[in-house]
C-alpha positions in Angstrom: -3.1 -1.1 23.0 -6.4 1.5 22.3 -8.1 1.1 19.3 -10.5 3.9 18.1 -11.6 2.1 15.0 -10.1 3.6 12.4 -8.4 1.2 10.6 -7.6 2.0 7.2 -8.0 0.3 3.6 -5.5 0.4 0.4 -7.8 1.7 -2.4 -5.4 1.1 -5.0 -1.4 0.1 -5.9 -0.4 1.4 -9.2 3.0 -0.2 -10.2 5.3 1.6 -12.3 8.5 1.2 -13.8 10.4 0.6 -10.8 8.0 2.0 -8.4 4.5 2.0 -7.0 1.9 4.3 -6.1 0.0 3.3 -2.9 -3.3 5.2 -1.6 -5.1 4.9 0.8 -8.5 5.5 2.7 -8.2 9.0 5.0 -9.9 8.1 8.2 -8.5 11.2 10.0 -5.2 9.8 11.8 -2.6 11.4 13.3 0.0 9.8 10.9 0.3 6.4 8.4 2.6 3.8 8.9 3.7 2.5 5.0 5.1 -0.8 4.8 6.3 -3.3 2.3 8.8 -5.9 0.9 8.8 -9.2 -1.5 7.6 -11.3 1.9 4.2 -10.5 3.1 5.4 -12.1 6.7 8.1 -9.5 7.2 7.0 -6.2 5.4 9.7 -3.3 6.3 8.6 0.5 7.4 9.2 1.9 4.4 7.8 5.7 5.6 5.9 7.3 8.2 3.3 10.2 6.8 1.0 12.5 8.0 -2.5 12.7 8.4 -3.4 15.0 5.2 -1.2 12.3 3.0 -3.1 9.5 1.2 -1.1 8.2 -1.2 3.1 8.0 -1.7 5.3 6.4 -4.7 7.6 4.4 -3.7 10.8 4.1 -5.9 13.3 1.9 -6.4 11.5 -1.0 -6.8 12.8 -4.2 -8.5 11.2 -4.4 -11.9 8.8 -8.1 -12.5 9.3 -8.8 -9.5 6.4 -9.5 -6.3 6.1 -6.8 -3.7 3.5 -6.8 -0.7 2.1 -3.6 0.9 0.0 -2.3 4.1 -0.5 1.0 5.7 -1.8 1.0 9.2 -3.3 4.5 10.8 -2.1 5.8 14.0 -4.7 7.6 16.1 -4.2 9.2 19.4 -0.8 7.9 19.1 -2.2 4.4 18.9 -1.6 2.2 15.9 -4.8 0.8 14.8 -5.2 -2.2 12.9 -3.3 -2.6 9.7 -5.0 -3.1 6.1 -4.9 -5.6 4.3 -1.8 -6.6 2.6 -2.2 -6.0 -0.7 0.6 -6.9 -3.8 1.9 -5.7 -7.1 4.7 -6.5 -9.8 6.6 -3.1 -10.8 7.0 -3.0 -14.6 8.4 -1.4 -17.4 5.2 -0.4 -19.6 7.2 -0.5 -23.1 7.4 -4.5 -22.3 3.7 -4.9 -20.5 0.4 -5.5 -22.8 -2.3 -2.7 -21.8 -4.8 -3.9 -19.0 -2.2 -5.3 -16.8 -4.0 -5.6 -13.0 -2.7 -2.8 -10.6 -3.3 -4.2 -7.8 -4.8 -7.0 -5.8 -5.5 -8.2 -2.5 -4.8 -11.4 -0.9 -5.9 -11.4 2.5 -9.7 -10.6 2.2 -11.2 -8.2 -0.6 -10.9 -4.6 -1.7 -11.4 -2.7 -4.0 -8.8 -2.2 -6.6 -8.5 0.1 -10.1 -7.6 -0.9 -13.2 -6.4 1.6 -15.1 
C-alpha cells in the first residue's frame, strides 16, 4: 500500500432528524471513502465521492440511536489512512433541548462544532 500522506479529518457530524451531515477536511484526493454504522469495529461503505465533495447527509438514519463515522481519502488510487471515527445520535429537534453536542470523537481529538 502507498501512502502520500494525506489522510483526512472529520471537521464536524451534524445529526438531524433521521440523518447526519458529515464534512470533512479537502486534502486534494482523487475520491472519499464514507463509512458508518451503530458498531465502530464494523463500519459499512456507505458512499464513495469525489474529490471536490466535502461533506454528504446521510439519511435514513435511526432516530436516538448511536452511529459511528470515518471517511478515508484515496490518492493515486491509494487509500490513505482513515480519520478518526467519530459518533453521533440522530434526533428529532422538537424533542431535543438546544445545545445538544453534534459531534464527538472517540479515538483521539478533533475538532467538532456546536451549533
Amino acid at each position: 500500500i502507498k501512502y502520500y500522506d494525506r489522510s483526512t479529518n472529520i471537521t464536524r457530524v451534524e445529526p438531524g432528524n433521521n440523518q447526519a451531515l458529515v464534512r470533512w477536511q479537502d486534502v486534494e484526493a482523487g475520491f472519499y471513502n464514507i463509512y458508518f454504522g451503530t458498531n465502530p469495529d464494523s463500519l459499512a461503505l456507505f458512499r464513495s465521492v469525489s474529490g471536490a465533495v466535502h461533506e454528504i447527509v446521510i439519511d435514513g438514519l435511526e432516530n436516538d440511536r448511536l452511529y459511528y463515522f470515518r471517511v478515508e481519502s484515496v490518492v493515486g488510487g491509494y487509500p490513505q489512512l482513515p480519520s478518526r471515527i467519530v459518533m453521533a445520535i440522530p434526533f428529532n429537534a422538537s424533542t431535543v433541548m438546544p445545545g445538544a453536542v453534534y459531534g464527538q470523537t472517540i479515538f483521539g481529538q478533533g475538532t467538532y462544532q456546536n451549533g
